[in-house]
C-alpha positions in Angstrom: 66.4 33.7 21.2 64.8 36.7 19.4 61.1 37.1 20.1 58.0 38.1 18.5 57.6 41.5 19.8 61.5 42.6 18.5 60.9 41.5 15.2 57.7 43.1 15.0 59.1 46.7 15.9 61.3 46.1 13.2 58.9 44.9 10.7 56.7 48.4 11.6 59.6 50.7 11.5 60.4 49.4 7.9 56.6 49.5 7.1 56.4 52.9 7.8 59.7 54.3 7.5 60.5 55.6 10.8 60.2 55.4 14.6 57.9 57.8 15.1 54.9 56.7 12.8 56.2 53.2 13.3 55.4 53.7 17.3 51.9 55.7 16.6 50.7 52.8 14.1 51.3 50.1 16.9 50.5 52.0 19.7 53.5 52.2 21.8 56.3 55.4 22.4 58.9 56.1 20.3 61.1 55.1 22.9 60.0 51.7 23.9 60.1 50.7 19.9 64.0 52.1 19.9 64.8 50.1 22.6 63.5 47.3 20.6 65.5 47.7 18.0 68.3 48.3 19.7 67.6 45.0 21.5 67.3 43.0 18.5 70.2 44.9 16.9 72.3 43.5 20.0 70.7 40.1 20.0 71.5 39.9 15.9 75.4 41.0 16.9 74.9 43.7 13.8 73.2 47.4 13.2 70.0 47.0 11.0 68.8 50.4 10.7 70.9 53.6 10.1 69.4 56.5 12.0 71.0 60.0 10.7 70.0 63.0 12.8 68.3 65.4 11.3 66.2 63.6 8.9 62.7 61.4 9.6 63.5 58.6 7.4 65.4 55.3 8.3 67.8 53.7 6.4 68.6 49.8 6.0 72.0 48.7 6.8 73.2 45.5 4.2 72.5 43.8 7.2 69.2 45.2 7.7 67.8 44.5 4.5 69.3 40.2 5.1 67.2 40.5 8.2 64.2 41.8 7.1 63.8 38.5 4.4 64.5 36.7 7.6 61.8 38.9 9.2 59.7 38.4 6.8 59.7 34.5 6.6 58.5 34.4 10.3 55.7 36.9 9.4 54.5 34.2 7.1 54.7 31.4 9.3 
């Protein structure tokens, strides 16, 4: 089962468009929050954000952008 603190991570890197801020904003390392995501990417069985060297800014995969309305449901609830 996926839990709270994965999709959370994810939720914060989409909020604020990368790892970095995303990991400032929420108080934790860069790294811990790309394990995270890797995590959940794993647990999901698909990639959800692109990462492209050289640039600061994530991408959504087509799965990445079906999760995050998923994502965003259990925000809600």
């Amino acid at each position: 089962m996926i839990d709270s603190e994965k999709i959370q991570a994810f939720l914060s890197v989409v909020e604020y468009g990368n790892i970095t801020n995303a990991a400032n904003a929420v108080f934790t390392t860069q790294s811990h929050l790309s394990k995270q995501i890797r995590s959940l990417e794993e647990e999901v069985g698909a990639k959800l954000i692109i990462r492209s060297k050289g640039h600061s800014e994530i991408s959504l995969t087509p799965q990445g952008k079906e999760f995050l309305g998923i994502a965003r449901k259990w925000e809600e609830s």
